[in-house]
PAKE-999007 format. One record per residue (C-alpha): residue in one letter; x, y, z. Coordinates in Angstrom, 2 decimals, always signed. Example, Ala and Ser with C-alpha at 12.3 -4.5 7.8 and 13.67 -1.06 7.14 Angstrom:
A, +12.30, -4.50, +7.80 $
S, +13.67, -1.06, +7.14 $
This chain:
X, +93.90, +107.98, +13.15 $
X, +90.87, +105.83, +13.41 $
X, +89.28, +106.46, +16.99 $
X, +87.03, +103.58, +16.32 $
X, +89.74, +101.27, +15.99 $
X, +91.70, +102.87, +18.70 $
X, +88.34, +102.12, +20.93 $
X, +87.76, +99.01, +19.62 $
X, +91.67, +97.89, +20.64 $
X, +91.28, +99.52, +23.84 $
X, +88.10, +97.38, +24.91 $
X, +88.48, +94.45, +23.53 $
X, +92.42, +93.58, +23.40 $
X, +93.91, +95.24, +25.74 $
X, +95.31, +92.72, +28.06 $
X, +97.80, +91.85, +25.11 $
X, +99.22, +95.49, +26.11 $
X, +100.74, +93.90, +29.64 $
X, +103.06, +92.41, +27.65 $
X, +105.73, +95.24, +27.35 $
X, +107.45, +94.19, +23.70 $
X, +103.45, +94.64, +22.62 $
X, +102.63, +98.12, +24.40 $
X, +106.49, +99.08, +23.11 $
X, +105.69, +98.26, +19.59 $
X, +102.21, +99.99, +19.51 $
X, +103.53, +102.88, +21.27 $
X, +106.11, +103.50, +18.50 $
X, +103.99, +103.24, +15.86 $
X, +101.40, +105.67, +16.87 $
X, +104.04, +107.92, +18.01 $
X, +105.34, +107.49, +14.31 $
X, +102.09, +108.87, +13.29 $
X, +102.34, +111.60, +15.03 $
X, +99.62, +111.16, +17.88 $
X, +100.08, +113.04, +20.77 $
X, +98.18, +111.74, +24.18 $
X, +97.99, +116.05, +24.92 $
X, +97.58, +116.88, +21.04 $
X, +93.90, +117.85, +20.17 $
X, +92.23, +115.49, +22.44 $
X, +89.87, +113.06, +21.02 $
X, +92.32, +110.24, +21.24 $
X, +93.57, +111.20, +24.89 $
X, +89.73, +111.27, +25.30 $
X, +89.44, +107.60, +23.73 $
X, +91.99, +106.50, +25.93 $
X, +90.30, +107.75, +29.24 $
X, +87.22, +107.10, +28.53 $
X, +86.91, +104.31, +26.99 $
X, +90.38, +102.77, +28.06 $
X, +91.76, +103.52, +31.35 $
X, +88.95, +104.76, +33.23 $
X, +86.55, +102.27, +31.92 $
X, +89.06, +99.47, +33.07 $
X, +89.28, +100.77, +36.44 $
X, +85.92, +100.36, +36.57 $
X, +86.26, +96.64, +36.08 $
X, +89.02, +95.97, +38.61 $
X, +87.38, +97.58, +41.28 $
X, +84.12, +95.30, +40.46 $
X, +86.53, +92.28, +40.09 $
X, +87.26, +92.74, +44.27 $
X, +90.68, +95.26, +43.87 $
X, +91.03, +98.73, +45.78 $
X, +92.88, +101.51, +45.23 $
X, +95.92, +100.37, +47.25 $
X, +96.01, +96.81, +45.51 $
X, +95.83, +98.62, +41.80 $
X, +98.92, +100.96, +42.48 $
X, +101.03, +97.53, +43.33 $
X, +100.08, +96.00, +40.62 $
X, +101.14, +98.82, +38.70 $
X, +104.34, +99.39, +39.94 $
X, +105.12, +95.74, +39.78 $
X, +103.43, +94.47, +36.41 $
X, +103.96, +97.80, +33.97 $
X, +106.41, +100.04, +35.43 $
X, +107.42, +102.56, +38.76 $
X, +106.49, +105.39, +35.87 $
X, +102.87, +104.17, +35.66 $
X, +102.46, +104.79, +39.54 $
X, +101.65, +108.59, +39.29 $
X, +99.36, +107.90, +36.66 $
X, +97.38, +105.40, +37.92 $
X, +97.05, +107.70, +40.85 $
X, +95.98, +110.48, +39.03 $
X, +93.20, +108.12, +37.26 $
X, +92.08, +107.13, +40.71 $
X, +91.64, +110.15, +42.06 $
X, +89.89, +111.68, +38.77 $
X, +87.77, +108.45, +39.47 $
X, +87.37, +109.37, +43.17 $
X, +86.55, +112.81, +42.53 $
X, +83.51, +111.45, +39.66 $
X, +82.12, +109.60, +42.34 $
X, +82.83, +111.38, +45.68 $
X, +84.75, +108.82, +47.04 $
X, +85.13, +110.95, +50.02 $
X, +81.91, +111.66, +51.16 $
X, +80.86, +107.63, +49.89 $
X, +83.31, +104.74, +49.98 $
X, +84.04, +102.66, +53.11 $
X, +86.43, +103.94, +55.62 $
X, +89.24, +101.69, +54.06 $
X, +88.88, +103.01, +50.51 $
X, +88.86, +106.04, +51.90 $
X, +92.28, +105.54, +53.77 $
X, +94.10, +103.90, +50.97 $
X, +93.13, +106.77, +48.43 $
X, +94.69, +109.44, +51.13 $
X, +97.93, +107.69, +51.43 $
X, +98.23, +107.39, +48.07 $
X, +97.77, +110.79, +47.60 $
X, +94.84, +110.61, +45.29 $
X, +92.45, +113.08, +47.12 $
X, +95.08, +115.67, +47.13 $
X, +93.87, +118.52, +44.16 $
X, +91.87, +118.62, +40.97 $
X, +88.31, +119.80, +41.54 $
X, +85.78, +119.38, +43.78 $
X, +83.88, +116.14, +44.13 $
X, +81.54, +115.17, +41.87 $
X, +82.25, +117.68, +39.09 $
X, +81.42, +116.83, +35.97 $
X, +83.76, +118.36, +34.06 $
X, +86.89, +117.80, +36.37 $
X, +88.45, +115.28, +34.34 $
X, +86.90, +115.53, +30.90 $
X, +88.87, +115.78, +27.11 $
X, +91.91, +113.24, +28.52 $
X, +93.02, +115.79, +31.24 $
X, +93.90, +113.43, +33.38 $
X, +96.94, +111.94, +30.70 $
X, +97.61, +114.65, +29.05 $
X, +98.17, +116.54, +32.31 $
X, +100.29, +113.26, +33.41 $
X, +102.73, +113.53, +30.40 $
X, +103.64, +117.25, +31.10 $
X, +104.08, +117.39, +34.48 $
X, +106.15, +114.26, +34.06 $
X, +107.94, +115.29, +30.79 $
X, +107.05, +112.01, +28.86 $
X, +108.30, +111.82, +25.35 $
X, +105.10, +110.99, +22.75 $
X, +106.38, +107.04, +22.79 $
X, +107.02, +106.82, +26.23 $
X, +104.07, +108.13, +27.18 $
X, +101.92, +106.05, +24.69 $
X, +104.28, +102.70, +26.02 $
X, +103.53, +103.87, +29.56 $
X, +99.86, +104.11, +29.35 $
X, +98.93, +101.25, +27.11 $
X, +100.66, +98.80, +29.37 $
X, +99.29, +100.08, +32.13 $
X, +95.70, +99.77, +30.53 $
X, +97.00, +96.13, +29.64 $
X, +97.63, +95.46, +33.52 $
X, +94.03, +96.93, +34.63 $
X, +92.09, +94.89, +31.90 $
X, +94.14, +91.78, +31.97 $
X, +93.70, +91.98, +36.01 $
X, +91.72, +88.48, +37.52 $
X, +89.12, +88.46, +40.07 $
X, +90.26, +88.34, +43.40 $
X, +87.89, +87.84, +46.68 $
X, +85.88, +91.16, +47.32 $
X, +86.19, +92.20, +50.82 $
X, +85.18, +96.09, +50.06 $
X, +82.32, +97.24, +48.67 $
X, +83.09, +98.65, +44.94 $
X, +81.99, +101.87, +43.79 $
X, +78.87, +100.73, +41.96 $
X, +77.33, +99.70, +45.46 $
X, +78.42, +102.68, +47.85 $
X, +75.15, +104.61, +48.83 $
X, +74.65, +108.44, +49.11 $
X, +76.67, +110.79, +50.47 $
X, +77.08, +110.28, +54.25 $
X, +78.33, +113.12, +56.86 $
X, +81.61, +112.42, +58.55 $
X, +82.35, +113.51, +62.44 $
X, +86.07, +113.42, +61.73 $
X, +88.48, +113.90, +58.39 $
X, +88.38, +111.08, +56.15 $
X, +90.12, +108.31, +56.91 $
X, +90.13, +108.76, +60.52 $
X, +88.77, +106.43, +62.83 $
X, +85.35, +107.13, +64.61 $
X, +84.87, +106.16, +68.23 $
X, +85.54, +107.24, +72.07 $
X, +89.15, +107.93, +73.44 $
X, +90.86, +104.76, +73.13 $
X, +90.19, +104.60, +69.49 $
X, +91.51, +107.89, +69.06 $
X, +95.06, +106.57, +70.95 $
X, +94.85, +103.66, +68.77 $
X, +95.36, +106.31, +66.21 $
X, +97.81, +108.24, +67.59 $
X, +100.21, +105.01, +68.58 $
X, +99.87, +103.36, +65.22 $
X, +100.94, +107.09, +63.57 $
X, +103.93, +107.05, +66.00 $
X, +104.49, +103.54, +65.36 $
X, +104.71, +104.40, +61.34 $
X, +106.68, +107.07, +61.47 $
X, +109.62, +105.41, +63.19 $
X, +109.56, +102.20, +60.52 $
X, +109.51, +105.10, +58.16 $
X, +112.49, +106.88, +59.71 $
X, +114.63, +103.80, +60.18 $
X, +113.87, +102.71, +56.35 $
X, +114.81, +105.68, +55.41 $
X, +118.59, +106.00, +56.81 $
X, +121.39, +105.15, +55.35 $
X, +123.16, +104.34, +59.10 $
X, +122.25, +100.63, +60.27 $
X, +122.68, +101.40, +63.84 $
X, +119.57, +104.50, +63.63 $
X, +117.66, +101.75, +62.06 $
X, +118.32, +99.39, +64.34 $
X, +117.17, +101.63, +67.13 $
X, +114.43, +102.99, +65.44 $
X, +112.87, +99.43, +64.64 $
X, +113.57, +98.45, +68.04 $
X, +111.60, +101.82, +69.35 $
X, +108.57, +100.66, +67.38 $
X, +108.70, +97.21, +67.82 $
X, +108.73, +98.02, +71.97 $
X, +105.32, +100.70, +71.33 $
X, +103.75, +97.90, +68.80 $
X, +104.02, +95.67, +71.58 $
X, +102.72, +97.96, +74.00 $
X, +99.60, +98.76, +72.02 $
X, +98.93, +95.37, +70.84 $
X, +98.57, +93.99, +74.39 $
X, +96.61, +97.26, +75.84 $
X, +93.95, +96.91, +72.93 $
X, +93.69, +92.81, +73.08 $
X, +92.87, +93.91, +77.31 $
X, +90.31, +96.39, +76.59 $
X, +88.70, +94.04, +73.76 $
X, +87.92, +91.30, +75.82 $
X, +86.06, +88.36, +74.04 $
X, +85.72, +89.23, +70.03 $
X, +82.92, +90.94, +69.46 $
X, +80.65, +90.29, +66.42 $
X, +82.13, +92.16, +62.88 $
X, +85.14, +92.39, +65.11 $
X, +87.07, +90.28, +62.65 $
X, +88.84, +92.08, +59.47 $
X, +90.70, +91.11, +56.96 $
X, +94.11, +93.25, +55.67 $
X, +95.62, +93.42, +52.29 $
X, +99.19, +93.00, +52.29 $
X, +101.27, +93.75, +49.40 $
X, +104.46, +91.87, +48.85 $
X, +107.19, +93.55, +46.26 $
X, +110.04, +91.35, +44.14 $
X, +112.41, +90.44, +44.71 $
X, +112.10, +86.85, +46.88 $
X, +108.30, +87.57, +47.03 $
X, +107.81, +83.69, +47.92 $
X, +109.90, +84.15, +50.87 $
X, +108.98, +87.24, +52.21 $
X, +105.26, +85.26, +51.80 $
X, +106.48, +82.90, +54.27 $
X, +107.82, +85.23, +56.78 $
X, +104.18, +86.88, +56.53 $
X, +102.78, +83.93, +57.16 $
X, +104.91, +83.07, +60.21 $
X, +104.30, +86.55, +61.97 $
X, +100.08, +86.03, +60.93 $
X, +100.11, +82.91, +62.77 $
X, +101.93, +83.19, +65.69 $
X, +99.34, +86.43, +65.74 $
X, +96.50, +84.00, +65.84 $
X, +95.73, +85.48, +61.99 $
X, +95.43, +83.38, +58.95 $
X, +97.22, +84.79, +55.78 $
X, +95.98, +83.85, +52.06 $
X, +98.76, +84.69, +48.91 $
X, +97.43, +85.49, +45.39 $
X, +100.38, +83.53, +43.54 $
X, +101.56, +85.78, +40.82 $
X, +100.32, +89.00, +41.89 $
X, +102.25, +89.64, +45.13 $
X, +99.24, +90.10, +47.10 $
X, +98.23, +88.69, +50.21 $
X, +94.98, +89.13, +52.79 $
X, +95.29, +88.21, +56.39 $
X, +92.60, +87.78, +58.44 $
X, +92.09, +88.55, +61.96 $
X, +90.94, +90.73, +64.93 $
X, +91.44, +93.86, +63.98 $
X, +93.67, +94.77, +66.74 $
X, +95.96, +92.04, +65.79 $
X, +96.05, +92.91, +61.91 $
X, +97.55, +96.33, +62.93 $
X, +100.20, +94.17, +64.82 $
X, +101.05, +91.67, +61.83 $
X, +101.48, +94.13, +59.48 $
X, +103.85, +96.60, +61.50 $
X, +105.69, +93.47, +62.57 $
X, +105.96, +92.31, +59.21 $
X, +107.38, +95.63, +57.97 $
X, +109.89, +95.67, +60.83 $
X, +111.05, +92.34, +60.15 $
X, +111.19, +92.90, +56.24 $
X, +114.04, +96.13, +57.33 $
X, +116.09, +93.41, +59.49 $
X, +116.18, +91.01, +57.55 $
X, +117.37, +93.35, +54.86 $
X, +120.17, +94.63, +57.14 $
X, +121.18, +91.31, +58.21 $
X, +121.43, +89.59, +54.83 $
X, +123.66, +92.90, +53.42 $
X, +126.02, +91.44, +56.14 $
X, +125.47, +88.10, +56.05 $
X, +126.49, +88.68, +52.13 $
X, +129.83, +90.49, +53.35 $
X, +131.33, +87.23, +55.53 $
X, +129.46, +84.88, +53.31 $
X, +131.22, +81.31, +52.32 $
X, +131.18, +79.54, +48.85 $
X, +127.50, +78.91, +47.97 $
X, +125.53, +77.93, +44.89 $
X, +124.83, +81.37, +43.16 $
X, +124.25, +85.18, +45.42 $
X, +120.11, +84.28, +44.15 $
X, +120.09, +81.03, +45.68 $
X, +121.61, +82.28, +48.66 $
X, +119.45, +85.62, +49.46 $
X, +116.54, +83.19, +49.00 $
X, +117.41, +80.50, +51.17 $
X, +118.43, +83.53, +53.90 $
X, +114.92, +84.79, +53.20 $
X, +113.64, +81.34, +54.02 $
X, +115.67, +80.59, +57.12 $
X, +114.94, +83.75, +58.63 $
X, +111.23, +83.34, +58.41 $
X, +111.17, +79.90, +59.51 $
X, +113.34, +80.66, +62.76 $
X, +111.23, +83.94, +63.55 $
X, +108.15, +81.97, +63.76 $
X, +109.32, +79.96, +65.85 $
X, +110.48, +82.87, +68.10 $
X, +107.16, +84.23, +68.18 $
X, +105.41, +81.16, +68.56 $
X, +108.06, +80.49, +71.73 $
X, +107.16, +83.98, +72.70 $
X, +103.27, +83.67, +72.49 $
X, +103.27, +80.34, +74.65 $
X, +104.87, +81.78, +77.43 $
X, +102.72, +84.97, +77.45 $
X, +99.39, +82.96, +77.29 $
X, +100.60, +80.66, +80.01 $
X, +101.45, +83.76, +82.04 $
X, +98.29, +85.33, +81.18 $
X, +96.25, +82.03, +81.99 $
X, +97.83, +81.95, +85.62 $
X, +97.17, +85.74, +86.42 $
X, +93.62, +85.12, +85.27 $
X, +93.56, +81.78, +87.43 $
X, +94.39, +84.20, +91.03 $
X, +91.34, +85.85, +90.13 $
X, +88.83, +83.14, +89.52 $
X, +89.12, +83.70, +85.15 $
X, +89.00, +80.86, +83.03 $
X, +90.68, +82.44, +79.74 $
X, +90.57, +79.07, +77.66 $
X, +86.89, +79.92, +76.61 $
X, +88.22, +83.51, +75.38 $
X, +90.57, +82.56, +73.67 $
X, +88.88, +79.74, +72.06 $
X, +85.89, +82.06, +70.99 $
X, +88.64, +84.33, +69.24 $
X, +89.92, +81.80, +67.19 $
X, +86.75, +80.14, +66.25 $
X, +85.41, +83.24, +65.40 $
X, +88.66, +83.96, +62.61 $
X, +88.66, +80.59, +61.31 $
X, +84.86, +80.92, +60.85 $
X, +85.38, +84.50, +58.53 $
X, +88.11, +82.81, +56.74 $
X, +85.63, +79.97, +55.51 $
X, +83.40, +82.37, +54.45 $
X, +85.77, +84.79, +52.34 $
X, +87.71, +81.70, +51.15 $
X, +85.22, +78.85, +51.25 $
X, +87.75, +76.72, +48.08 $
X, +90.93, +77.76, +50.31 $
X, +93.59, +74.90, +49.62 $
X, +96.95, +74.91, +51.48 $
X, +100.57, +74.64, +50.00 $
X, +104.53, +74.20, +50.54 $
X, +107.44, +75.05, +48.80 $
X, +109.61, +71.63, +47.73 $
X, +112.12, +73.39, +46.47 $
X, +115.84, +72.66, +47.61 $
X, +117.58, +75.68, +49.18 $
X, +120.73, +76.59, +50.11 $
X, +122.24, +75.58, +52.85 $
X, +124.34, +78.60, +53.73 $
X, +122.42, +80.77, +52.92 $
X, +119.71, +78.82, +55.10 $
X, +121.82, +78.38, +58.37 $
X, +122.53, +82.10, +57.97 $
X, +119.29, +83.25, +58.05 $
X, +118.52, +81.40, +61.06 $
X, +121.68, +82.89, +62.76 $
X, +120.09, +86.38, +61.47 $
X, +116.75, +85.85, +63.01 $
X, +118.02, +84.47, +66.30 $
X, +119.30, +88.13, +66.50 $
X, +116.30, +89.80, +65.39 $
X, +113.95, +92.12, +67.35 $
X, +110.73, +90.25, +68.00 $
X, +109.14, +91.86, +71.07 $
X, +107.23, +89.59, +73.73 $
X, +103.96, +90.81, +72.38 $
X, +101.28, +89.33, +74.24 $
X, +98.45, +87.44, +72.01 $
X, +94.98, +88.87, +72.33 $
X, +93.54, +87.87, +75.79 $
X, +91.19, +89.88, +77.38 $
């Protein structure tokens, strides 16, 4: 085998690989030949270095995190590239002590995915040197020599063939030195009532977690309900103690949005971001989505949005059961996708009017003119949004739905747990 060739093809055309009848085909062939990613090394070593390592490289300059790279992963090549992207971002974490450098959020993303957990210490050299990192991923998941090749060269097809998207965390090649932590990384600095943000929002995870996770629709139910009541109670406690939005008090949240129906799950998103008083942005094509907001509220949307996404799912399996005639099963999950979300944000938006008029007349008994609060809040979102998206254009679905599946969708959502969350006040 050539390695300069091998380089040269890894560099320079990978992003043909994404296509899967491509990374298939090439696969085979060197498979034929008998190379082996754990054989002697040098072309594992090709592959790391100058392939997969070298692309990650490039997406993280091109504005994508960790987080954002293992979706695209899992949705572009396939679910078997997800433990190997993971173990090439944490051999990539450990080369440049993500740990003790990146931002907080890196940071975060990199534990829940798992890729701080082993291999060596930080910064060592030779942690991840001779292709350890792929060979070590093809034994421990018992690829075959093809499937492994296929596996890999597709996902090096997704990383290079990856477009820039807005950066809104610092990449690697501008962290600074090594900073000391007061807590474990990942967890949030501050006084007391940061640290029971922390502690509600694990709770709060744990029961969507718990609820996903049974088979029994009634435990679901109740669990969702559960979390929806302590989302609710923590959104409205931390919008009190905020008061007015403080300066670099606005954040922004990836959100990543999985097939099927991604276009309507976008919507119902977007429905639970506004009625949030956030603004969500969708990356057609990738499934990807950034909302941006007070940080307090960006914890809301996104637990909402995952507690709606398990109703929804519940209520369609049943509306399926009792359904009618209708123009194909697709047409009708989508058009129940897109009913639901339309009806839900109206519920919120219902629900948010009467809590800020409730709000505005407790204020009003003691003398407190929220209207200038509130106004400062929203200014000061739509003012971040300009920045990170100054050639932001707006757009809506024409397409024709179905009507069945439409009406019973809004039947669904008229049932659905939305809270009476509270918007941020002060």
């Amino acid at each position: 085998m050539d390695d300069a060739w091998l380089a040269d093809l890894l560099r320079h055309r990978a992003p043909l690989l994404a296509d899967p009848g491509s990374a298939t085909e090439l696969a085979g062939a060197l498979a034929a030949r008998g190379v082996a990613l754990d054989g002697d090394g040098s072309v594992t070593a090709a592959l790391v270095e100058a392939g997969l390592l070298e692309a990650l490289d490039g997406t993280w300059e091109r504005g994508w995190q960790p987080a954002d790279v293992a979706h695209a992963a899992r949705r572009k090549a396939t679910a078997g590239s997800v433990p190997l992207v993971v173990a090439l971002i944490g051999a990539h974490a450990r080369r440049t002590a993500a740990a003790e450098r990146a931002p907080e959020a890196w940071v975060e993303q990199l534990r829940e995915l798992g890729a701080l957990d082993g291999g060596a210490a930080a910064g060592d050299p030779t942690a991840d040197g001779a292709g350890a990192v792929v060979a070590g991923w093809q034994r421990s998941e018992r690829r075959s020599a093809a499937e492994a090749w296929r596996i890999a060269l597709q996902l090096l097809g997704v990383l290079r063939g990856s477009p820039r998207i807005e950066l809104l965390v610092p990449p690697p090649s501008r962290w600074g030195d090594a900073r000391r932590r007061a807590s474990p990384p990942g967890a949030r600095p501050g006084p007391t009532a940061a640290a029971g943000e922390e502690r509600a929002l694990r709770v709060i995870r744990g029961l969507l977690a718990k609820a996903e996770a049974t088979d029994f629709a009634e435990e679901a139910e109740a669990l969702t309900a559960k979390a929806q009541e302590l989302m609710t109670r923590h959104a409205v406690d931390a919008a009190v103690l905020q008061g007015e939005l403080p300066a670099g008090e606005v954040g922004t949240r990836r959100v990543h949005v999985a097939d099927p129906y991604v276009r309507a799950k976008v919507q119902l998103l977007g429905a639970v971001a506004e009625a949030n008083d956030a603004r969500m942005v969708w990356y057609q094509g990738l499934g990807i989505a950034t909302v941006v907001g007070a940080r307090a509220d960006l914890d809301a949307v996104e637990l909402l949005f995952t507690s709606l996404l398990l109703q929804v799912a519940q209520g369609l399996a049943a509306a399926e059961r009792t359904r009618g005639p209708s123009a194909s099963p697709r047409a009708f999950r989508r058009a129940f996708l897109l009913g639901y979300a339309h009806r839900v944000g109206e519920r919120l938006q219902e629900a948010r009017r009467r809590a800020t008029a409730e709000a505005t007349a407790a204020a009003a008994e003691r003398e407190v003119d929220l209207l200038p609060v509130l106004r400062s809040r929203t200014e000061a979102v739509d003012t971040a949004l300009a920045q990170l998206f100054p050639k932001l254009r707006t757009s809506r679905s024409r397409a024709s739905v179905d009507a069945g599946g439409w009406l019973a969708g809004q039947s669904a959502a008229e049932r659905a747990d939305v809270g009476s969350r509270r918007p941020p006040l002060g």
